[in-house]
Chimera marker file (.cmm) of the C-alpha trace (Angstrom):
<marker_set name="trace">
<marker id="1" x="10.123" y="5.565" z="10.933" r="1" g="1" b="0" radius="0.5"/>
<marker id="2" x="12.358" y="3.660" z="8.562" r="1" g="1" b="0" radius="0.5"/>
<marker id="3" x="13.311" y="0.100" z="8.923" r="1" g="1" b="0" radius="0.5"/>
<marker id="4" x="15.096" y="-2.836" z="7.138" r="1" g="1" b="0" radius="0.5"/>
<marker id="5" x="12.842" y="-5.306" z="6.186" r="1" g="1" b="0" radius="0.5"/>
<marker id="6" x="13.265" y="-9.021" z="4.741" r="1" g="1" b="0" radius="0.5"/>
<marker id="7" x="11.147" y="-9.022" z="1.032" r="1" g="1" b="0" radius="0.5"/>
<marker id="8" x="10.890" y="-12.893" z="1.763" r="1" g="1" b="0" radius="0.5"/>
<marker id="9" x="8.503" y="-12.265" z="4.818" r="1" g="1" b="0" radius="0.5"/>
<marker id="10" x="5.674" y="-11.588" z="2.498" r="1" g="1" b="0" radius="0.5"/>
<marker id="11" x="5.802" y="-14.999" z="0.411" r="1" g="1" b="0" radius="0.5"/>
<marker id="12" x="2.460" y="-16.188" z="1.162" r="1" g="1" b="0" radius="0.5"/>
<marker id="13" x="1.445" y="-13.199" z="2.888" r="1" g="1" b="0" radius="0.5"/>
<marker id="14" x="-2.301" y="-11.660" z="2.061" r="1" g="1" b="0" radius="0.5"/>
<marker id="15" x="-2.877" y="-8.036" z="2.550" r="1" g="1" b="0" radius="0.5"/>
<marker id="16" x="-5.921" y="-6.775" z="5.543" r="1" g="1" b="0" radius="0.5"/>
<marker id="17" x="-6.899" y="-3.716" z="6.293" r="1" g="1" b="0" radius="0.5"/>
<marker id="18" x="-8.108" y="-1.310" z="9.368" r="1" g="1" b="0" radius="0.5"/>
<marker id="19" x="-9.626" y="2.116" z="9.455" r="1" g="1" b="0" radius="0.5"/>
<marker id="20" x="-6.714" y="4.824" z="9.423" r="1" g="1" b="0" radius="0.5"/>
<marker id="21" x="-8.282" y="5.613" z="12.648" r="1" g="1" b="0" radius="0.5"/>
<marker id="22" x="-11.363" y="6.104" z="14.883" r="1" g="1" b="0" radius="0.5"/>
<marker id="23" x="-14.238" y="6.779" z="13.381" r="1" g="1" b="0" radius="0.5"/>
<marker id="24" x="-12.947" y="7.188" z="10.136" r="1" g="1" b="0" radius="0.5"/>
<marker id="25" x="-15.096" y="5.647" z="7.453" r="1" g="1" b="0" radius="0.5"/>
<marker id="26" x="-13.950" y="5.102" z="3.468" r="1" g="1" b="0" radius="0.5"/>
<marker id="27" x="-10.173" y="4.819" z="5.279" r="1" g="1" b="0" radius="0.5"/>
<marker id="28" x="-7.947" y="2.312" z="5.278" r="1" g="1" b="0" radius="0.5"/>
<marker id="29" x="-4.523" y="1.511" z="6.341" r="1" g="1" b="0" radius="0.5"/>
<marker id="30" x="-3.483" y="-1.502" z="3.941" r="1" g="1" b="0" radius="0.5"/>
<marker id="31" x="-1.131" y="-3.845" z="6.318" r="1" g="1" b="0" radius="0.5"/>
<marker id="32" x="0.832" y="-7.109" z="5.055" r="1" g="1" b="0" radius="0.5"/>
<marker id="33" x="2.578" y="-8.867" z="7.794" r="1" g="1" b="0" radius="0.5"/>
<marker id="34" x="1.274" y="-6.467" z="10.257" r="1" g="1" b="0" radius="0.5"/>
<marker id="35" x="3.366" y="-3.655" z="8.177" r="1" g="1" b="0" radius="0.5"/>
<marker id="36" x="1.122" y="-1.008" z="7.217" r="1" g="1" b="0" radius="0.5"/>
<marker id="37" x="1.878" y="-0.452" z="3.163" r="1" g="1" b="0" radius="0.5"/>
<marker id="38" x="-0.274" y="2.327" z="2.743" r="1" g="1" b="0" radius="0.5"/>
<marker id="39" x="-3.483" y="3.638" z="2.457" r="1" g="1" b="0" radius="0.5"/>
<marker id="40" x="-6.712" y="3.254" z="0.319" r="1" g="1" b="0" radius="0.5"/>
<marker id="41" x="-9.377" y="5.683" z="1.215" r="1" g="1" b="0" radius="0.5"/>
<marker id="42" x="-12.654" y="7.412" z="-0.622" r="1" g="1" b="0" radius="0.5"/>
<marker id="43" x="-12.439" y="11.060" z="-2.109" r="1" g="1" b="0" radius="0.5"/>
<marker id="44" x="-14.864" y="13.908" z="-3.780" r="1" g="1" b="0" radius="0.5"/>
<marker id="45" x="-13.572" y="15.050" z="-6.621" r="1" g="1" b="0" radius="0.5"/>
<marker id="46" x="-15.065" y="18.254" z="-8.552" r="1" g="1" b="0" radius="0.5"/>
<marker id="47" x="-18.637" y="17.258" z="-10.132" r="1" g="1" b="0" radius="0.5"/>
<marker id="48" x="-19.427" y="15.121" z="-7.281" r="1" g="1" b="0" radius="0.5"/>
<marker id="49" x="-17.295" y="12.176" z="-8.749" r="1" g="1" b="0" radius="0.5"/>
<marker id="50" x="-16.558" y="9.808" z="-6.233" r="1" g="1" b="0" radius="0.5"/>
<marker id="51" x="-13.135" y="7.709" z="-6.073" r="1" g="1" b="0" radius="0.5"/>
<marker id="52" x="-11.030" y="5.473" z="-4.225" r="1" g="1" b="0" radius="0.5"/>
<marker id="53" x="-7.787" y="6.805" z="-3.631" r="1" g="1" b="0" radius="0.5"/>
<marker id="54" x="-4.875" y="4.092" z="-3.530" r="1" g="1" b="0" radius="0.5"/>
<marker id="55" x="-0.709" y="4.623" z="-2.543" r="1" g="1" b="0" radius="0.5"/>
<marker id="56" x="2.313" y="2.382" z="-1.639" r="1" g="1" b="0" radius="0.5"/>
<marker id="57" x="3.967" y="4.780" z="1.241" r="1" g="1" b="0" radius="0.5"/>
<marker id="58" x="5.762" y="1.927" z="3.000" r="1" g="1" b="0" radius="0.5"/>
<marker id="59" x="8.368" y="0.025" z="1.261" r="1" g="1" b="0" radius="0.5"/>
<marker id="60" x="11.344" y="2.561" z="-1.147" r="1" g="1" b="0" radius="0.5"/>
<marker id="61" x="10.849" y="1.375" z="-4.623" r="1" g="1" b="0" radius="0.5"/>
<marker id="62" x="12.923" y="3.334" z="-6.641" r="1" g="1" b="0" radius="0.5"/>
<marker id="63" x="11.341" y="3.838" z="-10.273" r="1" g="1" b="0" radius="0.5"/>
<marker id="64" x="9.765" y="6.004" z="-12.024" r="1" g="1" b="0" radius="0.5"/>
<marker id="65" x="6.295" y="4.692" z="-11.642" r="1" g="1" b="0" radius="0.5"/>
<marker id="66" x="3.961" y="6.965" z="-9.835" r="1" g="1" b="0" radius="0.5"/>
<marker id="67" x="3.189" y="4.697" z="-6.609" r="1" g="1" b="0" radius="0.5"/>
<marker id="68" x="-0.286" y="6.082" z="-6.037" r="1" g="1" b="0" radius="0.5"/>
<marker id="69" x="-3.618" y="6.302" z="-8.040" r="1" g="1" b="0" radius="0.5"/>
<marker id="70" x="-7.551" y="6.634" z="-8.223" r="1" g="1" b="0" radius="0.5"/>
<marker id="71" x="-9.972" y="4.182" z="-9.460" r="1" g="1" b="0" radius="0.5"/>
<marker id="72" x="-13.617" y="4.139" z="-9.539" r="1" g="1" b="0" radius="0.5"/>
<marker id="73" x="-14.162" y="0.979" z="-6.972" r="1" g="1" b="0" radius="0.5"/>
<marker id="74" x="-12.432" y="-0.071" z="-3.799" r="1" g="1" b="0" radius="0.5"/>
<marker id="75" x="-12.052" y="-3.673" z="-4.740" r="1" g="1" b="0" radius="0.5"/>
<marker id="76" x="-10.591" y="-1.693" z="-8.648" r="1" g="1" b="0" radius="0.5"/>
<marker id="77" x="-8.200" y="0.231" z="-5.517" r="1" g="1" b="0" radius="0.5"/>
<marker id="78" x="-7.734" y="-2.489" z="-4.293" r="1" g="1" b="0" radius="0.5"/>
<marker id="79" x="-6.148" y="-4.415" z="-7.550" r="1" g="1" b="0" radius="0.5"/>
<marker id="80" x="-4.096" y="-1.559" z="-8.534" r="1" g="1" b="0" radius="0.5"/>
<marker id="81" x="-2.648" y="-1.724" z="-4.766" r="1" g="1" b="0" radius="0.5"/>
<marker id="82" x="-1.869" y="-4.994" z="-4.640" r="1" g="1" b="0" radius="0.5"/>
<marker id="83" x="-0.710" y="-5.095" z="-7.967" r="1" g="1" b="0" radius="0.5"/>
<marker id="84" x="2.076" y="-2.553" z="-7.376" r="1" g="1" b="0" radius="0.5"/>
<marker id="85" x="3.121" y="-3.749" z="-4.323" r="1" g="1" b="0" radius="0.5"/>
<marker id="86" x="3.942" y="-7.202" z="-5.896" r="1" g="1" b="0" radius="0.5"/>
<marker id="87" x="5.755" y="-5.648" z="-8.676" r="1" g="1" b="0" radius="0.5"/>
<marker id="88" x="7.628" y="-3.929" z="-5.455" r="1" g="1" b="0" radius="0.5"/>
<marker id="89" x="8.017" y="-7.413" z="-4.027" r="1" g="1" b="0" radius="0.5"/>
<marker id="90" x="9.651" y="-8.702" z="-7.009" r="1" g="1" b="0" radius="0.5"/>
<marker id="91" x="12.417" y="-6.189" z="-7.371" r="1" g="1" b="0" radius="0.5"/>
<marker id="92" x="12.403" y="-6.038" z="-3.461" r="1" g="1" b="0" radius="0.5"/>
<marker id="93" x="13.611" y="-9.306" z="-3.755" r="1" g="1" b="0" radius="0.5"/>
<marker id="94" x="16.456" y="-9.658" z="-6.451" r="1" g="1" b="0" radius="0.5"/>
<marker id="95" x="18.272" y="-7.497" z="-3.661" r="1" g="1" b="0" radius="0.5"/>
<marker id="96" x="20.654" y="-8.503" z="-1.580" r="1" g="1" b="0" radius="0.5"/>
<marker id="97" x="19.719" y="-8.580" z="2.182" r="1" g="1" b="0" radius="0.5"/>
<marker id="98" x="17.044" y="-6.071" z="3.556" r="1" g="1" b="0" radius="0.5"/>
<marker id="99" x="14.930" y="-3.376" z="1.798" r="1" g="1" b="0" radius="0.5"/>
<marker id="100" x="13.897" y="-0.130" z="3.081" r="1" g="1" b="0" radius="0.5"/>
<marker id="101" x="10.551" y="0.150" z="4.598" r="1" g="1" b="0" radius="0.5"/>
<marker id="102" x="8.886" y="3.432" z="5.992" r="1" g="1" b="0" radius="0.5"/>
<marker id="103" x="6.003" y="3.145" z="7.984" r="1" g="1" b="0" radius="0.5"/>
<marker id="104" x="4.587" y="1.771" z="11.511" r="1" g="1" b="0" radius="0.5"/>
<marker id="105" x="4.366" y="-1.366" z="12.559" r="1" g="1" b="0" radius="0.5"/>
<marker id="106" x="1.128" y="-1.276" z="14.247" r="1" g="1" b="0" radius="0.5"/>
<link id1="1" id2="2" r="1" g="1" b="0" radius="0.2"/>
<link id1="2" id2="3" r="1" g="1" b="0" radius="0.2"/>
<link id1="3" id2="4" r="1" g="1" b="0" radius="0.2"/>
<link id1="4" id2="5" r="1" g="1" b="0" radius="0.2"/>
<link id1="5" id2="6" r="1" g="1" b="0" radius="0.2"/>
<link id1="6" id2="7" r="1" g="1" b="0" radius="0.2"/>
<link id1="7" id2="8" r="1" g="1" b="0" radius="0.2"/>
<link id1="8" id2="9" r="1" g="1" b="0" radius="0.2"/>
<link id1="9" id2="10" r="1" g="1" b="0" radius="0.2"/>
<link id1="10" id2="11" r="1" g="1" b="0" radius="0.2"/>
<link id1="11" id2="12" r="1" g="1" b="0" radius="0.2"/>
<link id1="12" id2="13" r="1" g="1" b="0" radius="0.2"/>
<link id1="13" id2="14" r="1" g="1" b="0" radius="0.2"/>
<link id1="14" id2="15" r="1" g="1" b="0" radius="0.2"/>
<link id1="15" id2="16" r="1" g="1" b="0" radius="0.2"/>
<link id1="16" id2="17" r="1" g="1" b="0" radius="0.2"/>
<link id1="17" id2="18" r="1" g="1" b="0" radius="0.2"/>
<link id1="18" id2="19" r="1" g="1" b="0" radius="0.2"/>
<link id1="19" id2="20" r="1" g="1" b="0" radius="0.2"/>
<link id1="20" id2="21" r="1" g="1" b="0" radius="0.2"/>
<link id1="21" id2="22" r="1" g="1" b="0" radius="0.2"/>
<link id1="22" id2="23" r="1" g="1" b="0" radius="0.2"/>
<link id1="23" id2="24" r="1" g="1" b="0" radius="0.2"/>
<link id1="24" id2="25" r="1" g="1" b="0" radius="0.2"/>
<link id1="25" id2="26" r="1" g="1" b="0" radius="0.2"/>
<link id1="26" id2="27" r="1" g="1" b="0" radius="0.2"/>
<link id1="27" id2="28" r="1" g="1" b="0" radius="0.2"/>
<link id1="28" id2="29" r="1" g="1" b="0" radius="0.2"/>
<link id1="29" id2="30" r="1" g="1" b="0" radius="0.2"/>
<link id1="30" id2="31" r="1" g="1" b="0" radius="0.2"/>
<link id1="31" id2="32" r="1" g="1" b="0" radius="0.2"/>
<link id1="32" id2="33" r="1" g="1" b="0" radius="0.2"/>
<link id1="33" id2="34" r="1" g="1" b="0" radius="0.2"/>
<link id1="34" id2="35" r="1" g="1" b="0" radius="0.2"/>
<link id1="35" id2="36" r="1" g="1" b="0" radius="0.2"/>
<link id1="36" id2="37" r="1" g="1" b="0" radius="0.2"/>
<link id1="37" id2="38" r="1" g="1" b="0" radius="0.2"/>
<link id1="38" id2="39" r="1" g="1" b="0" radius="0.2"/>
<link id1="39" id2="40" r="1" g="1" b="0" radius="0.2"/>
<link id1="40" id2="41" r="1" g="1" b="0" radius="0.2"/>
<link id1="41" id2="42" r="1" g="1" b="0" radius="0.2"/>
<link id1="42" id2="43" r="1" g="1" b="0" radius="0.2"/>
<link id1="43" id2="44" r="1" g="1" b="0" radius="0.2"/>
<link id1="44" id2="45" r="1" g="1" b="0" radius="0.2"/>
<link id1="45" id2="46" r="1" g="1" b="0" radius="0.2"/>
<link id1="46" id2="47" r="1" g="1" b="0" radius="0.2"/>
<link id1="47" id2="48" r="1" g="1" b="0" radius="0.2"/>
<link id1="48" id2="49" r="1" g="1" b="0" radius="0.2"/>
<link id1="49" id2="50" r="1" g="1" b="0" radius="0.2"/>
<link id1="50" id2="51" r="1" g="1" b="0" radius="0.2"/>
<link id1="51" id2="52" r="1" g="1" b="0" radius="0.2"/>
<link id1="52" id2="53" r="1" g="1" b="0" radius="0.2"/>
<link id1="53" id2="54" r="1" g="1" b="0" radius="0.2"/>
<link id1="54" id2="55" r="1" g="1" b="0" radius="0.2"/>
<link id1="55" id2="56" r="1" g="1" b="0" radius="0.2"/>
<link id1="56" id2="57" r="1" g="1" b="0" radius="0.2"/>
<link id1="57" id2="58" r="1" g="1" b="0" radius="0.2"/>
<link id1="58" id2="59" r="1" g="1" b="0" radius="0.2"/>
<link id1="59" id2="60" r="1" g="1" b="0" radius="0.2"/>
<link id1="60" id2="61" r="1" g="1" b="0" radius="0.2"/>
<link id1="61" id2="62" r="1" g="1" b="0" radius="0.2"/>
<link id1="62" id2="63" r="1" g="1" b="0" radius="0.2"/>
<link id1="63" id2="64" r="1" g="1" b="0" radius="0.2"/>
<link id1="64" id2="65" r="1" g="1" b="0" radius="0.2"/>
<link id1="65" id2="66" r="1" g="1" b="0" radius="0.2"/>
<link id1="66" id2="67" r="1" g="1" b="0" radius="0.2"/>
<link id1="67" id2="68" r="1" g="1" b="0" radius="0.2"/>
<link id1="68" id2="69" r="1" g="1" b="0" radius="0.2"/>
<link id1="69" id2="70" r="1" g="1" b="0" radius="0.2"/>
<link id1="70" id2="71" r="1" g="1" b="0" radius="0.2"/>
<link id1="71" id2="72" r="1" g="1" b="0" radius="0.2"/>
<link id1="72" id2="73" r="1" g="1" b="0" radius="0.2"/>
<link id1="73" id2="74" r="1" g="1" b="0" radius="0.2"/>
<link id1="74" id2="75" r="1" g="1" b="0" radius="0.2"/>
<link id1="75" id2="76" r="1" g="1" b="0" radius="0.2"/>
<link id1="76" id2="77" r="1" g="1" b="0" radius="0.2"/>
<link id1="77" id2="78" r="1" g="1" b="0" radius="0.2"/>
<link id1="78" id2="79" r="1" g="1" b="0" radius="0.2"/>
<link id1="79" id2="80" r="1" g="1" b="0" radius="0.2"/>
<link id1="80" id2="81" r="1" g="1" b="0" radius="0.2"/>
<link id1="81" id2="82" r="1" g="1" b="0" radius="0.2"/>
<link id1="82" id2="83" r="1" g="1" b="0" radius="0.2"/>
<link id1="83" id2="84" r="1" g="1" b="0" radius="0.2"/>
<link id1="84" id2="85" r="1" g="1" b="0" radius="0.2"/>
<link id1="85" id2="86" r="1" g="1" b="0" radius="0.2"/>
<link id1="86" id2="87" r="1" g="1" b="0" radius="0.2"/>
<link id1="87" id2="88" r="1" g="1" b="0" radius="0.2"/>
<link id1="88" id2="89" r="1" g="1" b="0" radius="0.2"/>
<link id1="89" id2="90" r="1" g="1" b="0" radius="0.2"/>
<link id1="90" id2="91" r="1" g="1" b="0" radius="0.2"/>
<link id1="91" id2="92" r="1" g="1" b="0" radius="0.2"/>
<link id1="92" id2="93" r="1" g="1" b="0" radius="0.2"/>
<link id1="93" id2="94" r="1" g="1" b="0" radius="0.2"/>
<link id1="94" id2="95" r="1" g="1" b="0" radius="0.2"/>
<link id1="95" id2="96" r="1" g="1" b="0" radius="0.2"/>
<link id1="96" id2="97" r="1" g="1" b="0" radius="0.2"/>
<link id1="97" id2="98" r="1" g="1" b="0" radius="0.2"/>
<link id1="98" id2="99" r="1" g="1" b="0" radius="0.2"/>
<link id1="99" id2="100" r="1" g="1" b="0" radius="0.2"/>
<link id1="100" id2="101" r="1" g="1" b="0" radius="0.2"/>
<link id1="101" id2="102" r="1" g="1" b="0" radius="0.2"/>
<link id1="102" id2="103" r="1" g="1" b="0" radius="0.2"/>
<link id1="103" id2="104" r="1" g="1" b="0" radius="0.2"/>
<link id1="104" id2="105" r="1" g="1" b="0" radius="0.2"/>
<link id1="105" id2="106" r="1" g="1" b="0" radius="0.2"/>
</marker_set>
């Protein structure tokens, strides 16, 4: 689903979180404004190394910048996320009008 969305709604705004969905556990959908922004969620990777996966997959932020990443904690998955997504917000909002944003609602 892709939607127009005002950048100025999220002045103020703090980020939550829910499990992607039933009975998952280590993953979470990453909602601001009730907009789901993407996803944060735990992963095995070879050598039994555990990480916390982390990617923007709502709003269209065109650079160059990869818009996902791992880190070793979910509050360090957390950062990154939220990190990005306000460097989002402030191009998002040098735009004129509404931004592209792809993703549910709910």
């Amino acid at each position: 689903m892709k939607d127009q969305v005002d950048p100025k709604r999220f002045i103020g705004k703090t980020f939550t979180r829910r499990k992607t969905f039933r009975g998952s556990k280590d993953d979470y959908a990453i909602k601001i404004d009730r907009l789901i922004a993407g996803q944060i969620m735990k992963m095995m990777r070879p050598g039994q190394r555990v990480v916390w996966l982390w990617s923007l997959t709502a709003p269209y932020f065109p650079v160059s910048t990869p818009q996902y990443g791992e880190e070793e904690t979910f509050e360090a998955a957390s950062e990154a996320f939220k990190k990005l997504f306000w460097e989002w917000h402030a191009w998002a909002i040098k735009q004129p009008g509404k931004v592209t944003w792809y993703g549910a609602k709910e």
